[in-house]
N, C-alpha and C positions, 0 to 999 in steps of 0.2 A: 608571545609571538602569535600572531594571527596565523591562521592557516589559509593557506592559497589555491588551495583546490576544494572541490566541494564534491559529495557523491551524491548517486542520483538515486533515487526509489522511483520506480517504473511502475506501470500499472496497466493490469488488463482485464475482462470477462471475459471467465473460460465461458468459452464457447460460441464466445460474437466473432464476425459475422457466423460463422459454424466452428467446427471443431479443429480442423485442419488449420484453418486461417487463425486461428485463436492463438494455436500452438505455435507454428512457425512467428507469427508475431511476436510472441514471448521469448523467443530463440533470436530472434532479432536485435530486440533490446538489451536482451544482456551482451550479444555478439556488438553492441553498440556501445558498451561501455557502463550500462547500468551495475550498481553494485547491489541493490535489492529489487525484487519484483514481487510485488501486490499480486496473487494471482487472486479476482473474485471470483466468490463460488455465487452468483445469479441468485435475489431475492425478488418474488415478485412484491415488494412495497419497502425499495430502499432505499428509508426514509432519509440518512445521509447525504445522499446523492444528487447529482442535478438531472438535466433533461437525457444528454449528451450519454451517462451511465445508465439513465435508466431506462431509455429505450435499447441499452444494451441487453442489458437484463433482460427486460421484454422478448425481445429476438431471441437470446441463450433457450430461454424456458420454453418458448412457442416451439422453439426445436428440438426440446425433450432435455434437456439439459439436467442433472441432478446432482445431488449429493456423490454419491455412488460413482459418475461418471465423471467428475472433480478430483478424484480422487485417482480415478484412473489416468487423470489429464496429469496429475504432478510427476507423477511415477511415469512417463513419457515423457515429460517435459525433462526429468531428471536425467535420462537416458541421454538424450539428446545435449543437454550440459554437458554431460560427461567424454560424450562424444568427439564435441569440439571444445574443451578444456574449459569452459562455461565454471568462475566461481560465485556467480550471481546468488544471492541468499532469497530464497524463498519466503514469500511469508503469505498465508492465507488471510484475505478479507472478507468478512462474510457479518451475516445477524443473529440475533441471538434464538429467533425462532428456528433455524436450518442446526443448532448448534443443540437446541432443545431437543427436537424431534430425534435427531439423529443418535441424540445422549453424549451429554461434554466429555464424559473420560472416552467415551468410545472414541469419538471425533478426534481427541486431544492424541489416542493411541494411535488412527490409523492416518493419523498426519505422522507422527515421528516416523512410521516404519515407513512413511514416502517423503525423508528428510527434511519437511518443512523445518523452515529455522524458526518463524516466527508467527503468531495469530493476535489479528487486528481486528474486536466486534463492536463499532462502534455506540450499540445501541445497549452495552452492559456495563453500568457503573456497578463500581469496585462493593457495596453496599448490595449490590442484587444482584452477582457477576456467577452466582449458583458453583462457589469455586475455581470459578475457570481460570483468574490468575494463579494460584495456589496448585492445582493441578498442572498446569502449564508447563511454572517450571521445576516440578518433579517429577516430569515423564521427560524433560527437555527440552522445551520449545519456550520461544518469549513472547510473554505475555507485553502488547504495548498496550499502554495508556493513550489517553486522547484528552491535550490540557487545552480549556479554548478561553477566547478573551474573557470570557464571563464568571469563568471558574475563581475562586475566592484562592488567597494568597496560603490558607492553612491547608485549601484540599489541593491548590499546586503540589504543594510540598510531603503530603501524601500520598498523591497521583507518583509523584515522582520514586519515591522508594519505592512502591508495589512495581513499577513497571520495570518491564524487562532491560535487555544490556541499552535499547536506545526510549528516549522518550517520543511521543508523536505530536506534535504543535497547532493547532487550527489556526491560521492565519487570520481568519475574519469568520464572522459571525457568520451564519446561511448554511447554505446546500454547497459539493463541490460544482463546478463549472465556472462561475464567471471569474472576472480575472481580477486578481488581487493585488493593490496599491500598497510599493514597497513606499514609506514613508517613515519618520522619526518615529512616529505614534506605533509602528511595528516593529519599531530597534527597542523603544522604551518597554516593548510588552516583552521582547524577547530577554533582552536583560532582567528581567522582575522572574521570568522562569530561570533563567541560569544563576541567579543566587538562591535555589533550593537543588539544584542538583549539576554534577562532573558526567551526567552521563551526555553522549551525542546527541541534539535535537535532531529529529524529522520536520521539517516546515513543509505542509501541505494546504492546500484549496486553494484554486485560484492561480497557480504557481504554473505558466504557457506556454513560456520560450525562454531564449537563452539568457536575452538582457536581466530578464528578471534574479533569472539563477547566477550569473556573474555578480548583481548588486548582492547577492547573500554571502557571499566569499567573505569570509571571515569572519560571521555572524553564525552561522548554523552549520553544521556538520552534512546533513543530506536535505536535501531538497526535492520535494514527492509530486510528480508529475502524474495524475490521472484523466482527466478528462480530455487534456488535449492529447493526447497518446488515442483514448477512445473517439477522437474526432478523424486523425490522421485514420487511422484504422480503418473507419466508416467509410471514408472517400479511397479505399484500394476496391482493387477487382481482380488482383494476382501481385506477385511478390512478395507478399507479406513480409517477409523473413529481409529482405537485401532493401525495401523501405522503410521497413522501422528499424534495422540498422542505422543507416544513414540520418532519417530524423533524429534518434541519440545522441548520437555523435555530432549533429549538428546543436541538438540543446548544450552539449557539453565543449562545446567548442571555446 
């Protein structure tokens, strides 16, 4: 039986346009209906990313943004879930230099004591990941994967066991931001991953508005919305919190 709903994975950088606005933003979107939320921690060279995140980043940093105050922002953000019955799952996006410096088990310990469910570094394969799946999930957080078209059919199927309760899908080859063509050649590619693994896909990059995420209904479990969340964002100058509400709820409509 196909499933008729889809959940959302939301996405933001702590810290853009500042720190207030970042946060009520974040409050937003779950009070919108998200069921997980990307919080990034701001790299200055993330190479992932398109224009749209990275001049977010850019912003975050120029205004002192760090580790340290990432951390402060979950553990606030948490409060405030808790506040207005928020069951949005957490999960940190970040790189593997913020991850190094910082030191992985430390990282990995003072996300759990600030409930993160989940860490996403898309810049550490599983071969140079310096543990971080394996630590991950025995401190308790999940560890995702990131399987993209180019990935070969045996490290599919690797990718897939190592990664945590959901897998992460790159829709199209590039950087995130431009927008991604639902077409057969991306049903075929999603099929070819879910005969190596029962766990939920994440379908992310590219992925803008609602049409798109309605055509996924019954193909993919969540559907990860970043750049255009970081666009909507950019164009506020107050409400953060009761507009990106309403944008959620309008993607998920």
């Amino acid at each position: 039986m196909q499933r008729n709903v889809i959940d959302l994975m939301g996405h933001i950088v702590a810290g853009f346009p500042n720190y207030e606005a970042s946060l009520q933003s974040a409050l937003g979107i779950a009070l919108g209906g998200a069921k997980y939320l990307e919080v990034q921690f701001p790299f200055s060279d993330p190479n992932a990313d398109g224009e749209a995140i990275a001049n977010a980043c850019e912003v975050s940093l120029s205004n002192g943004f760090n580790t340290k105050k990432g951390f402060s922002f979950i553990k606030e953000l948490n409060s405030l879930f808790k506040e207005h019955n928020c069951t949005t799952k957490i999960l940190i996006m970040t790189y593997a230099n913020i991850l190094y410096t910082y030191g992985i088990k430390e990282f990995l310990k003072e996300a759990k004591s600030c409930e993160v469910w989940g860490i996403i570094a898309p810049d550490l394969s599983l071969e140079n990941d310096e543990n971080l799946f394996s630590l991950a999930k025995n401190i308790g957080i999940e560890p995702i994967a990131l399987i993209a078209k180019t990935t070969p059919t045996k490290r599919i199927e690797k990718l897939c066991k190592r990664s945590g309760e959901i897998i992460y899908v790159v829709a199209r080859n590039g950087i995130t931001g431009a927008k991604t063509k639902i077409d057969e050649d991306l049903f075929a590619y999603i099929d070819l991953v879910k005969k190596h693994t029962n766990k939920p896909i994440a379908l992310g990059f590219g992925i803008q508005n609602r049409d798109q995420i309605n055509s996924l209904k019954g193909l993919v479990q969540i559907a990860v919305v970043g750049s255009a969340f970081t666009r909507h964002i950019q164009s506020l100058h107050s409400n953060f919190k009761e507009e990106l509400c309403s944008f959620t709820k309008e993607l998920l409509s």
